[in-house]
DRENDREN-24442 format. One record per atom (N, C-alpha, C, O, CB): residue in three letters; atom name; x, y negated, z. Coordinates in Angstrom, 2 decimals, padded with zeros to 5 digits. Glycine has a CB too. Example, Ala and Ser with C-alpha at 12.3 -4.5 7.8 and 13.67 -1.06 7.14 Angstrom:
# residues 2
- Ala N 013.19 005.69 007.80
- Ala CA 012.30 004.50 007.80
- Ala C 013.20 003.30 007.80
- Ala O 014.24 003.32 008.46
- Ala CB 011.31 004.47 009.05
- Ser N 012.85 002.25 007.08
- Ser CA 013.67 001.06 007.14
- Ser C 012.90 -000.03 007.87
- Ser O 013.41 -001.14 008.04
- Ser CB 014.08 000.60 005.72
# end
This chain:
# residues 72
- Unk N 024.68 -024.89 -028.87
- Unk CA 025.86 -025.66 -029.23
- Unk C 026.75 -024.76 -030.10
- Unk O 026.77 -023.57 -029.82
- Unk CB 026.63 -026.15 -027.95
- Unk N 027.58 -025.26 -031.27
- Unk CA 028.24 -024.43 -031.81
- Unk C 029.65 -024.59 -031.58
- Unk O 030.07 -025.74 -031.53
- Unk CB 027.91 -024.42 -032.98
- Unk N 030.44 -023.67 -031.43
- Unk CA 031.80 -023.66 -031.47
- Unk C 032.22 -023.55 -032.32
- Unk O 031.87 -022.69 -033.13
- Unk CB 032.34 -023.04 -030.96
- Unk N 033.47 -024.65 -032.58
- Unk CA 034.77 -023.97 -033.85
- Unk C 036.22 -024.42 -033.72
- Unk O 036.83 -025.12 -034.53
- Unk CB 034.44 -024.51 -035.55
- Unk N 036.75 -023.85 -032.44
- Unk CA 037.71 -024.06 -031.74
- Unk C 038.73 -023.25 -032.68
- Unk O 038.30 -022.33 -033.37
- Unk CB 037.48 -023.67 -030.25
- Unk N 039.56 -023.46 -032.68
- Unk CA 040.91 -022.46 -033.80
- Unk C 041.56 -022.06 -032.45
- Unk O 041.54 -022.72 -031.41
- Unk CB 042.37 -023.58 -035.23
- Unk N 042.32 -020.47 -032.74
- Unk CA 042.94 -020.16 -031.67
- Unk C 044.50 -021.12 -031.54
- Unk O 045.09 -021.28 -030.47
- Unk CB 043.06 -018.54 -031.77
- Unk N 044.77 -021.44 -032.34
- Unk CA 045.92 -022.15 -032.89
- Unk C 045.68 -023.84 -032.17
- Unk O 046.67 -024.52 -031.91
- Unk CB 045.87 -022.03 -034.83
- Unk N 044.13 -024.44 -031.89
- Unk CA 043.93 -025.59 -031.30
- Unk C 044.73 -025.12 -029.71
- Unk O 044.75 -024.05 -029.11
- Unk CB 042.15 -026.04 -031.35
- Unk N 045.48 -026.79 -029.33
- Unk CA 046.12 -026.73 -027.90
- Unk C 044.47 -027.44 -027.10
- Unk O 043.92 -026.90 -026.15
- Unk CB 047.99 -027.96 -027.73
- Unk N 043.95 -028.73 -027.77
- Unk CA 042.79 -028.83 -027.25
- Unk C 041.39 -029.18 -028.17
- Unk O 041.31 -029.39 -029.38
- Unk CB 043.06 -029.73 -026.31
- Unk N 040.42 -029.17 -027.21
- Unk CA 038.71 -029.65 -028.18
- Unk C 037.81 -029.75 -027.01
- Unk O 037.84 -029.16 -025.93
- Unk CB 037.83 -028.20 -029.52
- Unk N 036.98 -030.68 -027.51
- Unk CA 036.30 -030.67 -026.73
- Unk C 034.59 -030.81 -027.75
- Unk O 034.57 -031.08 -028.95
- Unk CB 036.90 -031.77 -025.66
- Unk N 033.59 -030.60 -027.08
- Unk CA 032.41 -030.34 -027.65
- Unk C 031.22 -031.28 -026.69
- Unk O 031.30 -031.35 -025.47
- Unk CB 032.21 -028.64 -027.66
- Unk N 030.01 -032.03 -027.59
- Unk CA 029.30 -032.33 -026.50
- Unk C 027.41 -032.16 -027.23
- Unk O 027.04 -032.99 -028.05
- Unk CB 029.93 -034.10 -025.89
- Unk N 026.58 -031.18 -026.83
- Unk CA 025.31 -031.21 -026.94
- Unk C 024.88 -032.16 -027.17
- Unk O 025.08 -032.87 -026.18
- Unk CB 024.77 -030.85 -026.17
- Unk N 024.22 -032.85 -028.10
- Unk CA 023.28 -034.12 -028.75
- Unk C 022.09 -033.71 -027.76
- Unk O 021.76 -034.51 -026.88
- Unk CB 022.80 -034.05 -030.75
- Unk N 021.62 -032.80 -027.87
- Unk CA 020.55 -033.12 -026.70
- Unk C 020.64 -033.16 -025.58
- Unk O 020.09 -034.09 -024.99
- Unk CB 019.71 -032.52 -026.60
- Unk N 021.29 -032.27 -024.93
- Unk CA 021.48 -032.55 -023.34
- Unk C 022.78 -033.25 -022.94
- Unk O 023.12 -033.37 -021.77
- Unk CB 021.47 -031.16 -022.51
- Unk N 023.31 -033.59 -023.70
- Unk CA 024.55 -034.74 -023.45
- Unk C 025.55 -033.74 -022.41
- Unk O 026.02 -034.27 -021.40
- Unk CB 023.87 -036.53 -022.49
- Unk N 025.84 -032.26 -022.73
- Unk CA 025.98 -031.49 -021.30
- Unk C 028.08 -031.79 -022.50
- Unk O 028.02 -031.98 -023.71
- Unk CB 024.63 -029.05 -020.82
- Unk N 028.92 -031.77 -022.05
- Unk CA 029.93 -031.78 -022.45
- Unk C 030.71 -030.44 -022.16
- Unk O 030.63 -029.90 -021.06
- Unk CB 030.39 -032.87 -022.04
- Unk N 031.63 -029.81 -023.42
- Unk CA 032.56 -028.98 -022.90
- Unk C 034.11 -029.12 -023.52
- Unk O 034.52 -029.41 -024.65
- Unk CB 032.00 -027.61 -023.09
- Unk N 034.71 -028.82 -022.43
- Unk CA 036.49 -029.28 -022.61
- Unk C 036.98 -028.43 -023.09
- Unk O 036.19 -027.54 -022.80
- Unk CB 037.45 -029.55 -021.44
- Unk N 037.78 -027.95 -023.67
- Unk CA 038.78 -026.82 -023.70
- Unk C 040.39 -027.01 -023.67
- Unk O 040.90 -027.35 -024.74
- Unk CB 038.49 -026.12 -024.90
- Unk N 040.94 -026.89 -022.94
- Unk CA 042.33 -026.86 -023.04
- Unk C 043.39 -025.56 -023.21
- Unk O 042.84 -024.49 -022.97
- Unk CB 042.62 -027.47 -021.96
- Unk N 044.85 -025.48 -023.59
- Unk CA 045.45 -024.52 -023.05
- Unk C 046.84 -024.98 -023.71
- Unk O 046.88 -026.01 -024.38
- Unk CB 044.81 -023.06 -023.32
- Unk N 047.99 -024.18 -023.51
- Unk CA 049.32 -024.99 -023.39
- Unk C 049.87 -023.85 -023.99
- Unk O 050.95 -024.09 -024.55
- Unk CB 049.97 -025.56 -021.86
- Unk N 049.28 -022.07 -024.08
- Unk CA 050.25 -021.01 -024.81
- Unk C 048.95 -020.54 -026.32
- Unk O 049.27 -019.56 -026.99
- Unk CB 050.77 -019.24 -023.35
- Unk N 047.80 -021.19 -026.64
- Unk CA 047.08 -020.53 -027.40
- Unk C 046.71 -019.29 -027.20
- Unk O 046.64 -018.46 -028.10
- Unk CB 047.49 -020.57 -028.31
- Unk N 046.43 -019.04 -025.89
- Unk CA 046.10 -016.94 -025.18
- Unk C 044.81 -017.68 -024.45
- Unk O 043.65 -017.62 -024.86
- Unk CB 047.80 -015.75 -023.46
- Unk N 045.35 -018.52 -023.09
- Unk CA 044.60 -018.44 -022.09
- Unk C 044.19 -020.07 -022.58
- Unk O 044.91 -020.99 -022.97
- Unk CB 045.33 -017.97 -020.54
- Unk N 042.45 -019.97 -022.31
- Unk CA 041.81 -021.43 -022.67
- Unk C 041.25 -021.84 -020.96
- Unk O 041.06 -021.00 -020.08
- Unk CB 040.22 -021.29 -024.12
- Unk N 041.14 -022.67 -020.88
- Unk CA 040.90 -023.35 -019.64
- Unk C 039.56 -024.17 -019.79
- Unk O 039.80 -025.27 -020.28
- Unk CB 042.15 -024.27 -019.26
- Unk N 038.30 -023.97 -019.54
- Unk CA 037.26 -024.55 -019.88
- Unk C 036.39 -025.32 -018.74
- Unk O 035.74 -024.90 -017.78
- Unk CB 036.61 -023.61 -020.51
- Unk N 036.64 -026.47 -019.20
- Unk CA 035.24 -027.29 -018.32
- Unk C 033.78 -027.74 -019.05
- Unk O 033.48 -027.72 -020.25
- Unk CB 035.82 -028.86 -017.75
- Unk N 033.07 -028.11 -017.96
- Unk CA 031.58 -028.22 -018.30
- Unk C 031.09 -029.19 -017.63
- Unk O 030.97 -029.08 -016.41
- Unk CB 030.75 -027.08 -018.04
- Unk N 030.67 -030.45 -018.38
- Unk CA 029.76 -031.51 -017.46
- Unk C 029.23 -032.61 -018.30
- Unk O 028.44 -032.40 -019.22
- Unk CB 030.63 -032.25 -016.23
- Unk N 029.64 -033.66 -018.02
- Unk CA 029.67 -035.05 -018.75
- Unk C 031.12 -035.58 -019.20
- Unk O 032.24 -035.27 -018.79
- Unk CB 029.03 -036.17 -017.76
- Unk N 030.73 -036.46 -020.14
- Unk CA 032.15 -037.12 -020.41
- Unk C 032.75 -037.48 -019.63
- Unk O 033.97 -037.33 -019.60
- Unk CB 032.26 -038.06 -021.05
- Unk N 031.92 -038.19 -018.53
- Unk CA 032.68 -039.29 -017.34
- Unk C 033.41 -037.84 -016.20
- Unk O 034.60 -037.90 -015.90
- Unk CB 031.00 -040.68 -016.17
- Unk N 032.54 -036.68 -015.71
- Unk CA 032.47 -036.03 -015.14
- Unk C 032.53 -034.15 -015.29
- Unk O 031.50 -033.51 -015.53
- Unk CB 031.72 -036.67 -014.84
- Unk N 033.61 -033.63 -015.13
- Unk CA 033.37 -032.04 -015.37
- Unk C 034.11 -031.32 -014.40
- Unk O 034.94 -031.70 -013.58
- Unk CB 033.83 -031.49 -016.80
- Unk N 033.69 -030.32 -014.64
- Unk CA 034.54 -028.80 -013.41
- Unk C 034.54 -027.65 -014.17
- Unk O 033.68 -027.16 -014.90
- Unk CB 033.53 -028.18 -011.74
- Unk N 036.06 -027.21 -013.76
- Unk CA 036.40 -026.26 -014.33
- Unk C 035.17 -024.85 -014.04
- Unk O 035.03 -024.32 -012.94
- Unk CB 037.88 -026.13 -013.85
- Unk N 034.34 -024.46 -015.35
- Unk CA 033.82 -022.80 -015.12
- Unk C 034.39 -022.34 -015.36
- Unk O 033.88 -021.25 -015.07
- Unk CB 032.93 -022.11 -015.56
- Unk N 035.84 -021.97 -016.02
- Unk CA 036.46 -020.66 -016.40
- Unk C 037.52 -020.78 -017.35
- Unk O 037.87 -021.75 -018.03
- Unk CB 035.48 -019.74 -016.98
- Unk N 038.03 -019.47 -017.24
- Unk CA 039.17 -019.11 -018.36
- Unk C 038.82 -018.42 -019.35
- Unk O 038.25 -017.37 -019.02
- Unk CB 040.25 -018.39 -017.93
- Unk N 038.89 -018.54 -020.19
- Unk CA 039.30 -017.23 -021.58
- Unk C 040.37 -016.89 -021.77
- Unk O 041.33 -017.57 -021.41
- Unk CB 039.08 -017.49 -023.02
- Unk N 040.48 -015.90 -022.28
- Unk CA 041.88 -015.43 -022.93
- Unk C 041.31 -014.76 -024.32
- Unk O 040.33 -014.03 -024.19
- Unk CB 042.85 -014.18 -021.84
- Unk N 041.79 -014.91 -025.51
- Unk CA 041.56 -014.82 -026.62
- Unk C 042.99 -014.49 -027.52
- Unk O 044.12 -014.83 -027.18
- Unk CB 040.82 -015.98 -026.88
- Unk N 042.61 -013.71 -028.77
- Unk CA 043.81 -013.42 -029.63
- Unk C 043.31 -013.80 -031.03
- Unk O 044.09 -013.76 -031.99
- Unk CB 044.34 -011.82 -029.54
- Unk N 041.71 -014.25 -031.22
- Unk CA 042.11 -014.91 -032.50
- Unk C 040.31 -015.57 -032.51
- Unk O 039.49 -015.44 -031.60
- Unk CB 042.82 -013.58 -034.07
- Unk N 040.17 -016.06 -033.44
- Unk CA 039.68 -017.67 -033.75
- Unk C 038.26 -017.60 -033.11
- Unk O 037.76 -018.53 -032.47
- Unk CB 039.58 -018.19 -035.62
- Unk N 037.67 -016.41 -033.36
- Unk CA 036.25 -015.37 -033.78
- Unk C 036.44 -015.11 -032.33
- Unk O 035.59 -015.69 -031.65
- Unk CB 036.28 -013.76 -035.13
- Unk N 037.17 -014.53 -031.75
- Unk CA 036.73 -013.84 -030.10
- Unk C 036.86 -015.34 -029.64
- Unk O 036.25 -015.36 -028.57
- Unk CB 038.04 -012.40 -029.09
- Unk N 037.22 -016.26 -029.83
- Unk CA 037.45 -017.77 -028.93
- Unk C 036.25 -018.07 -028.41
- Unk O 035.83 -018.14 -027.26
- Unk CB 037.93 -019.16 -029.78
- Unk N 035.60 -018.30 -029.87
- Unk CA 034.53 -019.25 -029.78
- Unk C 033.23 -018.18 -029.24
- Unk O 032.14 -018.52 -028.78
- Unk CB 034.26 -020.10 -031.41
- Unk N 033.59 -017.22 -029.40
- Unk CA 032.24 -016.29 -029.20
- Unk C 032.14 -016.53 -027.90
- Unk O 031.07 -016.91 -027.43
- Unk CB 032.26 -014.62 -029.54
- Unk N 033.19 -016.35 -027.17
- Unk CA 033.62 -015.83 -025.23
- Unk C 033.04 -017.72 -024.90
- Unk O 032.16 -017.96 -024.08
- Unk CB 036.42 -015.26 -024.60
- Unk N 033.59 -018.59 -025.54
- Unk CA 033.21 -020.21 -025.32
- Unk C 031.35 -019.96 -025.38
- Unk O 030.76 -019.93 -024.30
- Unk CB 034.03 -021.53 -026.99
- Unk N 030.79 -019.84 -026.29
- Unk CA 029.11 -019.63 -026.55
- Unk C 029.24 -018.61 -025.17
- Unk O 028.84 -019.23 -024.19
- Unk CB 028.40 -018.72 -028.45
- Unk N 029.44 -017.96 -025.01
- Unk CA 028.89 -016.78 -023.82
- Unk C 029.13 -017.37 -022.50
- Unk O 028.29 -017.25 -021.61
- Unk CB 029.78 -015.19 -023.84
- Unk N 030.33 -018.08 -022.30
- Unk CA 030.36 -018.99 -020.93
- Unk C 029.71 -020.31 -020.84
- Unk O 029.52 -020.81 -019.73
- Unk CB 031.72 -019.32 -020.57
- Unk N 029.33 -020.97 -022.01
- Unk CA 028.82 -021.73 -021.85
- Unk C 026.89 -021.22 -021.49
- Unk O 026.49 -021.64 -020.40
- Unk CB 029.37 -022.51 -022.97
- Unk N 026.20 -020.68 -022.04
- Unk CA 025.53 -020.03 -022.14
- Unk C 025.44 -019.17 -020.68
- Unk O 024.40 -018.56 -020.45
- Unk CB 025.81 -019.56 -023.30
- Unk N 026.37 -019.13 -019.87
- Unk CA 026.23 -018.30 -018.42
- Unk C 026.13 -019.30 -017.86
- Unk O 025.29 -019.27 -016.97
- Unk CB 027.33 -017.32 -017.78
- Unk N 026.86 -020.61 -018.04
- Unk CA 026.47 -021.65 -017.06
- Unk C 025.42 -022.77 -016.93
- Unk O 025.21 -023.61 -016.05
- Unk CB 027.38 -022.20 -016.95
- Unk N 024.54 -022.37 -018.68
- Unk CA 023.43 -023.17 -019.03
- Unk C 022.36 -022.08 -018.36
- Unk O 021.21 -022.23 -018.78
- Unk CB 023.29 -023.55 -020.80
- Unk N 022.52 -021.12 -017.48
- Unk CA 021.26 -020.36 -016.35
- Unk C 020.86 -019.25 -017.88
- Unk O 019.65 -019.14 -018.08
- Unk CB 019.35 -021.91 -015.52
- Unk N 021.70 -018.55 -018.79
- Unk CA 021.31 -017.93 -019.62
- Unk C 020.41 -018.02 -021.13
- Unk O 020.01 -017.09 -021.83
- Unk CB 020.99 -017.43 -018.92
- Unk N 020.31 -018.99 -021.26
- Unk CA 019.94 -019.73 -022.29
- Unk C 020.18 -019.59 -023.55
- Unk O 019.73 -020.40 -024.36
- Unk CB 020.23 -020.65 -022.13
# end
């Protein structure tokens, strides 16, 4: 899945064409991102990031998503 979240986005969300697996991102100061993982209808929070610019966002987003796809 590719990311291209701006650190400057408050939210985005992303969803896999093949595995229909969905991911949320929220956050309210542009530092700390708040990320869920599931389906559209259905998700749970895996984690936080904290990020300072566009490039560490999306990288740390691929790496958690990617920890919760069993390493993939």
């Amino acid at each position: 899945m590719k990311f291209n979240m701006s650190i400057e986005d408050n939210f985005a969300s992303f969803i896999d064409d093949k595995s229909g697996v969905a991911v949320f991102v929220d956050s309210f100061d542009n530092e700390e991102f708040e990320v869920r993982i599931g389906t559209v209808t259905e998700s749970q929070k895996t984690g936080s990031i904290t990020a300072t610019t566009t490039k560490e966002l999306n990288e740390k987003l691929e790496a958690l998503y990617r920890k919760h796809q069993g390493g993939r």
